[in-house]
N, C-alpha and C positions, 0 to 999 in steps of 0.2 A: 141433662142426662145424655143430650144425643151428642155432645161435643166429648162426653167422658168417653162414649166407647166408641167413637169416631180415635180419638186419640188413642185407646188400646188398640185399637184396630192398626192402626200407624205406626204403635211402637212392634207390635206384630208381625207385620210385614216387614220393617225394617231388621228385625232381628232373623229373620227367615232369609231375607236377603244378604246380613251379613252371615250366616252362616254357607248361603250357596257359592258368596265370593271366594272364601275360606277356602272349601272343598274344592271351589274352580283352581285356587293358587297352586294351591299342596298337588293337586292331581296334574298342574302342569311342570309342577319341577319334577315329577315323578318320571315325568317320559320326556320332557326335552333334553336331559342331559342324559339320556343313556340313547338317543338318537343321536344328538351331535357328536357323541365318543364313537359310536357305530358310521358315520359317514368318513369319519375320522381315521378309521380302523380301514374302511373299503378302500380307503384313498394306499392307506400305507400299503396294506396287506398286497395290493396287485402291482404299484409300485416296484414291490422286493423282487415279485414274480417278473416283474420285466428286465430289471438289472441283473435276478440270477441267472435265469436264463439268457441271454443276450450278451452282457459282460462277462459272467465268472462261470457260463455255461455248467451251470450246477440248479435244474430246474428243480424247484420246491413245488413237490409233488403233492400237497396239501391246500396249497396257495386259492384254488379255485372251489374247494368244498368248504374251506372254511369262509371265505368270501359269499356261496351262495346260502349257507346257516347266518350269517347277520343278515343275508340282503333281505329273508323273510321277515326277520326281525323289524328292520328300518321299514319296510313297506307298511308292516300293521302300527308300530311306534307312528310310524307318520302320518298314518292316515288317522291315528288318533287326535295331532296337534292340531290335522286341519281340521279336524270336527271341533277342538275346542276353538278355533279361533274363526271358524263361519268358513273356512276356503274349500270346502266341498264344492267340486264345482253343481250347480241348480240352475234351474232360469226361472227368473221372476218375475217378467215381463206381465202373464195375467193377475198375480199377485198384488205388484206394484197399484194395478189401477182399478181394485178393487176399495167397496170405502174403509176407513181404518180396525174397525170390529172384525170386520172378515179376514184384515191382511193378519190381526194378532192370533186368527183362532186357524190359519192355513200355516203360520211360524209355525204353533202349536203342534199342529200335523204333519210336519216335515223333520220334527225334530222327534214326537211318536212311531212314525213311521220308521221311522229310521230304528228308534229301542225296539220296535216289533220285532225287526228284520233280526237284530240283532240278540235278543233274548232265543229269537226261533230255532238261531242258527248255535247258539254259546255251548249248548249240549251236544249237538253236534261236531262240535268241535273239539271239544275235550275227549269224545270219545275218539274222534281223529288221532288225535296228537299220542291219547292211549294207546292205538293199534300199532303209532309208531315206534313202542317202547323195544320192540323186539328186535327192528332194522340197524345195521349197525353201517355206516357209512365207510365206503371203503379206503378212504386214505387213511382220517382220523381214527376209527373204530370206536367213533361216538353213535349212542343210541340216536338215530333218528329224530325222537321225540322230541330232543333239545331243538332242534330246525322246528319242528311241526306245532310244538309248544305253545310260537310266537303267535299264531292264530286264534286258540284260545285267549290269550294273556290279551290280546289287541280288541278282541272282541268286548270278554270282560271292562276293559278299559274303555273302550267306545258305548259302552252301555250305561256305566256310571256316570262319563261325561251327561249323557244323555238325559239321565236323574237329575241331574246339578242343574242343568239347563232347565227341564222340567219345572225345577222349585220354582223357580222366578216367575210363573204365572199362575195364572187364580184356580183355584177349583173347579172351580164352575167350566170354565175351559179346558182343563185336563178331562172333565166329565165328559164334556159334549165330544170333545175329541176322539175317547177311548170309546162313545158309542158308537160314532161314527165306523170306526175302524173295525167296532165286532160288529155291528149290521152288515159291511162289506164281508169277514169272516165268514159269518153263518149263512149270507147268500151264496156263496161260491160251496158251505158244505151241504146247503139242502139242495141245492141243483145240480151237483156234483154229478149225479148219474146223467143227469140230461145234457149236459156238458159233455162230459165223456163220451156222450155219445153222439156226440157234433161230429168226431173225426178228427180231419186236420183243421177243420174252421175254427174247434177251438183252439189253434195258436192266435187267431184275429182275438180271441178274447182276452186273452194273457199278455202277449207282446204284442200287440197292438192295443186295444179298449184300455186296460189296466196299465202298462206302463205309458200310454200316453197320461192318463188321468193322475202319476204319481209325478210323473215329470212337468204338467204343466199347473201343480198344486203348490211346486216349490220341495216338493222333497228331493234331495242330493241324487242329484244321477245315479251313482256306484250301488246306492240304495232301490232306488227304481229297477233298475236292474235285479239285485237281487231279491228285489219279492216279488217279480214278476215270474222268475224263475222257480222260488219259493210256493209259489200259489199253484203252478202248472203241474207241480212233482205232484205238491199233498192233494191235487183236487183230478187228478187223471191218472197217476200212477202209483205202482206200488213201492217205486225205489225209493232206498233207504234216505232221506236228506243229508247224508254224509259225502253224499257223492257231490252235495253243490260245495261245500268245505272241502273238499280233493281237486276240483277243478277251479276254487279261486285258487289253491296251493301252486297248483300248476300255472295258469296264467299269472300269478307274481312271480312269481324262484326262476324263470327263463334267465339265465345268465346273464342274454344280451341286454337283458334290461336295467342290469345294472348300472346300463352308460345312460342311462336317464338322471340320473341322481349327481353323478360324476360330470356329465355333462351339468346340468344347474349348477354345478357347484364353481367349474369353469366359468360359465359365466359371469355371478357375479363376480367371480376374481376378476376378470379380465374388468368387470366394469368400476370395482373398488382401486385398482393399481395403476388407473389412467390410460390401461392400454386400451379399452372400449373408447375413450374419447379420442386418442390419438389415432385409430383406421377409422372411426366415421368424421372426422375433419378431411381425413385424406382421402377419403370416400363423396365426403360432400365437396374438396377443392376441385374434383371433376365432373360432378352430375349434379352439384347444388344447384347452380343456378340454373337449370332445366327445370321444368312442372315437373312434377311429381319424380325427381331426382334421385330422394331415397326410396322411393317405393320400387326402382329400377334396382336399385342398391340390393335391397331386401330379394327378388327374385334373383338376380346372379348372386348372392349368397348363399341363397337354397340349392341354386343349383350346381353349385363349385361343390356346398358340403355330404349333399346329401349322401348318406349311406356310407358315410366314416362312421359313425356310431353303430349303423345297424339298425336303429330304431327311429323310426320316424320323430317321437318326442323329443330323443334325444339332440337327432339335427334342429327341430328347432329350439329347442336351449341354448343349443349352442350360438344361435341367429340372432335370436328377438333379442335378448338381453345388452346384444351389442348395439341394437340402432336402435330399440322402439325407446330409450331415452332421450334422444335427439332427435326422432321425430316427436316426440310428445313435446320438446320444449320446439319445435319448427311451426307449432300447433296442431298438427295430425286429429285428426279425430280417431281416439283411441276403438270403436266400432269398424273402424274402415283399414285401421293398423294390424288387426286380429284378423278380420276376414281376408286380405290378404295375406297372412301366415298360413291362415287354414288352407288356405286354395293352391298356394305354393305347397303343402304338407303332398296336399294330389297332385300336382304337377310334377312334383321330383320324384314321385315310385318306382320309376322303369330306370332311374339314372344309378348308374351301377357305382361301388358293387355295393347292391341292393338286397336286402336281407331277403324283400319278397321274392325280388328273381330267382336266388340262390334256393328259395322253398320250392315255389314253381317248377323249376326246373328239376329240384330233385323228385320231387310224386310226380308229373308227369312222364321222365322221360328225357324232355328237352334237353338243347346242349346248352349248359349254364354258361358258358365261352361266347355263343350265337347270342345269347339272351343280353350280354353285357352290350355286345354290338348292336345288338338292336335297338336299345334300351333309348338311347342317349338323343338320337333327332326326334322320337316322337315328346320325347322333355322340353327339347327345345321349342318343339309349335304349341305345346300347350302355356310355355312360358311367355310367348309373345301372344298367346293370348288374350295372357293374362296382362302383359303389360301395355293393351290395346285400352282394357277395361281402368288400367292405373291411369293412364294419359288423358281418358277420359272425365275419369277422376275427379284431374286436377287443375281442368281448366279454369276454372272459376279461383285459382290458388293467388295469393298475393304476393306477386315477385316484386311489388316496389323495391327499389334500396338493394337489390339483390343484383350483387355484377359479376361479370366471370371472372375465375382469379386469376393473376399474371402467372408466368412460367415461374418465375421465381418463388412465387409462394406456394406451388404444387409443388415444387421442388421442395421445397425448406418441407410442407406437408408429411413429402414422401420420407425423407430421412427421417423426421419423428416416428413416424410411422413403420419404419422398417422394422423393429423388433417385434412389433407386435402382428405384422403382415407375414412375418415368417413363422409364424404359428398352423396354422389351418397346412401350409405345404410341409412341415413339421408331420402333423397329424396324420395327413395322409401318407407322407413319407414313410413314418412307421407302421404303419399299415400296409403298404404295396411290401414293403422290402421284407414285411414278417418281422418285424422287431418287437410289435406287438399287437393283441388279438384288436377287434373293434371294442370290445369292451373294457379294454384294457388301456388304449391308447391313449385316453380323457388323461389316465394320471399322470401320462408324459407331460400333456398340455399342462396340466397344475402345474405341475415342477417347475415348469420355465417360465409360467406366466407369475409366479414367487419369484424367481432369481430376477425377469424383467422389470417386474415391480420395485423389487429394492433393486437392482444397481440401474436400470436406465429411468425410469420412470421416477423415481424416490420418492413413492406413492405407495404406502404399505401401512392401512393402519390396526395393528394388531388388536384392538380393540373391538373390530364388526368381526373379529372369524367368526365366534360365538354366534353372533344371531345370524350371521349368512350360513351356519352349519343346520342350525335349526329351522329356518327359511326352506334350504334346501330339504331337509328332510319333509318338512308338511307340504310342501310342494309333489314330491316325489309319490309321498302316498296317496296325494286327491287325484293321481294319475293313475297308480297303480291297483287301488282299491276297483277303479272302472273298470281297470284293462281284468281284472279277476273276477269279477262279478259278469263280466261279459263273455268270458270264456265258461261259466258255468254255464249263461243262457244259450251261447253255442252249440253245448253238449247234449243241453234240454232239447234244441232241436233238432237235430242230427240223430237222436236215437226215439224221435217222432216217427221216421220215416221220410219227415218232409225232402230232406236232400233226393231222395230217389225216385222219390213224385217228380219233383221237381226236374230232373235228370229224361225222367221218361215223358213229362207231357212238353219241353222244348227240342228233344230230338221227333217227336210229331208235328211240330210249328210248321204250315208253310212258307212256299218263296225260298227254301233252298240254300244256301249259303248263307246269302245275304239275309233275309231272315232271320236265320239262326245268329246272327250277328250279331243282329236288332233285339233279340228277344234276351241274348247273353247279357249285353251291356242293361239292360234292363235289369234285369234279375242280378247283377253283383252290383248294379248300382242298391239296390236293396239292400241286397245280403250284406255287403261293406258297412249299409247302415247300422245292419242290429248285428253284425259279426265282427269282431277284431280282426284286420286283414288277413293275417295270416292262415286261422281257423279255418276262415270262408275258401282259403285259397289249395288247403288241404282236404278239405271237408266233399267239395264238389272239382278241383280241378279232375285228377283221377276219373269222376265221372265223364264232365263231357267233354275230354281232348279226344277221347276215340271219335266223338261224334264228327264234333271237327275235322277230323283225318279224314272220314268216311266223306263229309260234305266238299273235300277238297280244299278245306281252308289251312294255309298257313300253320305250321304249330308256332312258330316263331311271332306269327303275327295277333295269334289270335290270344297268347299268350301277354301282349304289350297288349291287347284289347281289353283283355279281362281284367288285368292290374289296374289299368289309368280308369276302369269304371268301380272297379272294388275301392279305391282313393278315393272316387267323387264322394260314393256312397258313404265311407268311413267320416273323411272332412265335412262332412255336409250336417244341418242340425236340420231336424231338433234331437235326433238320432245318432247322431255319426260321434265315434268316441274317441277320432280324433279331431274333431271340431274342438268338445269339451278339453281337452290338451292342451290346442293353442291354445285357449281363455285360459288357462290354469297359468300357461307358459309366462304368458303376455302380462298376466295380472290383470283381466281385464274382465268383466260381468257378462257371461254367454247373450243377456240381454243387448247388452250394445252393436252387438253385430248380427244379430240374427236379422236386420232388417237391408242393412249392408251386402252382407255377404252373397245375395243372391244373384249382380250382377257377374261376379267373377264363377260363382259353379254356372253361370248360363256360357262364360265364356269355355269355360274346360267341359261341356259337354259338346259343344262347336267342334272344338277342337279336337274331342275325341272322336267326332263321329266324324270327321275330315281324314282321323289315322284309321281309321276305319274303311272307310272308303278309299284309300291310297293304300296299300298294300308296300308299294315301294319306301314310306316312310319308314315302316318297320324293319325290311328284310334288304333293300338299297344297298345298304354296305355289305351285305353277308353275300355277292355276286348272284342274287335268284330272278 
């Protein structure tokens, strides 16, 4: 008897299982080809806009709003792919080394947690997209709602994922799960008043206590995020939760971040057409046979590109994809390959022209001219730095067999390499001369890195676009799902009050200048952590330049102070949401370099507090 319903029990499961397959299939043809058509479309559509305006000076006046109506689309589309296929970026570090009953029943709850977020938010969001029905966009004179639409529909669709996923484990686990989750629920609404009535301490309970505990359970960052934000509205305040669905709207739809996607998409071109392998041969016939030769590689490539895109993610797209294939086959430890992206991500902020400087400078004040000048040497000390902490590295590295190459062979190197080395000065090129926007330029680089691939490279195989279209899209959104969900907990705290606490108890700090220095870089080394740079850089710059002024410090200087600590803060985990980036960028598990990566942020706090303490690094060239 016990084998007969052991065996019903088997065939049970199995048919439960093939049914979750089923509905996992069907729901991934549903969104991967209408995301690879939409990355497709971003690619053409700006393309046109750069040839009409630039060549046939007939600029198509629609070109950028219909661009930013798919890009919301592509953001939730893709943040759906990466939920079905695990690439949210999570850290699994305490997970991992829990025994295996606990690891399956914390999946369980990373994958719950996640539907909560998302069932909490799908009404919210419908009504969102409702309210857009009446906005009518002004080149098109389409309703709004088609843009705003994509958020319900993404949601919708990341919550079914979440069902299918669901099926595949036992009852008994979904039970313990979902008590779990309402015991946390109804704690937070029966002490709700006493909460509230903490003040500002309770932010330490929401974004700190609670999104540590979502983040180190294994649930998807972009999700921690959002229910930590979630939790602070329904359990302190009275606004409406539409407002967290208006501010992830906002922090995806930023135009410039459409060179996120654009860029991924450049890269693996450049890495499918052989033009990636032909400039890191010629990258390595000069600095190979040095220790840690690419990891030198890797920092002058951050800091040649940074801030062609605009977006920090985007320069590194543009990076990693070209070398971290040839240091993974050099043996690189893919933990130590990431953390030095990440750290380079803070190193290159001030290197112009820099989307943050350009912010900066416009809410403060500043001469955004001065700011470029200033920008560029304090990059450069944070970069030798960094590449104090690489050479250290990689002393222990096996140069056996490894010799320098003859001129000849750098030579033969460099001509292979020429087509594809004229790329990045290409990029910029069109950028400086205004031929096209930073978010714009990526589709320059496609174009040619197509023509280079078929006629010099004759390396084209039409057969990966497909999955590199769809790659890039899931990628795009484990990015942009964070950068949206972190712009809503921004707003949570900014209409706390805390920004102005905060503003008023470090203009009381002792020690004067330099104090106030010490206590700034502190305080955005934070805020960078739990703020998307920019937010943070809007949110309080305004507040304390005056203070600054009044202290006698630098605006110029104190300006490159506050950016290179807002980067630490941002790059830096378990928190920093450009940390999560490079791992997304890199393809590589947040886990692997969290243990790595702390020699290189100890080097870029060195080194900030060095541009800190030298005034002349920052303002030198501007004659003060």
């Amino acid at each position: 008897m016990s084998v007969a319903v052991g065996s019903e029990g088997t065939v049970a499961e199995r048919r439960e299982a093939g049914v979750a397959a089923l509905a996992e299939r069907l729901l991934r043809h549903l969104v991967e080809v209408p995301a690879a058509l939409i990355v497709l479309a971003e690619i053409g559509i700006l393309f046109a806009g750069v040839v009409a305006r630039f060549a046939l000076h007939r600029p198509i006046v629609w070109s950028d709003e219909l661009a930013s109506i798919l890009f919301l689309w592509l953001a939730m589309l893709g943040s759906v792919i990466a939920l079905q296929r695990g690439q949210h970026m999570r850290l699994t570090a305490l997970v991992t080394a829990l025994p295996p009953r606990a690891q399956v029943l914390l999946e369980v709850l990373a994958v719950g947690a996640s539907a909560l977020f998302l069932a909490a938010i799908l009404p919210q969001a419908a009504e969102y997209a409702e309210d857009e029905w009446f906005i009518e966009t002004p080149a098109l004179g389409w309703s709004n709602m088609i843009r705003a639409g994509a958020i319900p529909v993404g949601c919708a669709l990341m919550l079914a994922t979440c069902a299918v996923r669901l099926l595949r484990h036992r009852a008994v686990d979904l039970l313990i799960v979902a008590a779990g989750l309402g015991a946390i629920a109804g704690l937070f609404w029966l002490l709700g008043p006493a909460i509230k009535g903490m003040g500002h301490w309770n932010l330490m309970v929401f974004f700190v206590g609670l999104l540590m505990l979502g983040v180190l359970s294994g649930v998807p960052i972009g999700f921690s995020f959002g229910l930590a934000t979630l939790a602070y509205l329904s359990t302190t305040t009275s606004v409406p939760l539409t407002v967290i669905v208006s501010r992830m709207d906002e922090g995806m739809s930023s135009l410039i971040l459409l060179a996120v996607p654009l860029f991924v998409f450049l890269g693996v071109l450049i890495e499918m057409t052989g033009m990636a392998k032909a400039m890191v041969d010629f990258l390595a016939s000069l600095l190979g046979h040095v220790r840690g030769g690419l990891s030198y590689v890797l920092l002058g490539a951050m800091y040649l590109v940074s801030g062609i895109s605009g977006a920090k993610a985007a320069d590194m797209a543009a990076v990693a994809p070209v070398l971290f294939p040839e240091m993974r086959r050099r043996g690189s430890n893919e933990g130590e390959m990431v953390s030095l992206l990440s750290a380079s991500g803070a190193m290159s902020e001030t290197i112009p022209p820099s989307l943050v400087l350009i912010t900066i400078g416009s809410v403060t004040g500043v001469s955004i001219a001065a700011l470029f000048t200033g920008g560029l040497l304090p990059g450069f000390v944070l970069a030798l730095a960094l590449a104090v902490i690489a050479w250290r590295r990689s002393r222990d590295e096996d140069m056996s067999g490894v010799q320098r190459p003859s001129a000849g062979v750098i030579l033969k190197a460099l001509l292979v390499a020429l087509p594809a080395l004229v790329l990045p000065f290409l990029i910029r090129a069109a950028v400086v001369e205004g031929v096209a926007t930073a978010t714009e330029v990526s589709t320059i680089g496609i174009g040619y890195a197509v023509v280079a691939g078929l006629v010099f490279y004759r390396s084209f195989d039409w057969r990966r676009i497909y999955p590199m279209l769809v790659e890039t899209a899931a990628l795009s959104g484990a990015i942009l799902l964070i950068i949206g969900t972190a712009t809503g907990m921004a707003w949570a705290l900014t209409q706390s009050g805390f920004s102005r606490d905060l503003a008023a108890a470090m203009q009381a700090m002792p020690g004067g200048r330099w104090g106030f220095l010490l206590v700034s870089i502190f305080a955005f080394i934070v805020l960078g952590s739990i703020l998307e740079g920019i937010p943070a850089i809007v949110l309080f710059g305004p507040l304390l330049f005056p203070i600054a002024r009044q202290l006698g410090v630098d605006e110029v200087h104190y300006a490159i102070v506050v950016i290179l600590a807002m980067g630490l803060g941002l790059f830096a985990p378990p928190f920093g949401v450009g940390y999560y980036a490079a791992c997304a960028i890199g393809r590589v598990s947040p886990d692997a370099a969290m243990r790595r990566i702390w020699p290189y942020m100890g080097a870029l706090l060195v080194g900030l507090l060095v541009v800190a303490a030298v005034p002349w690094i920052s303002t030198g060239f501007l004659g003060r």
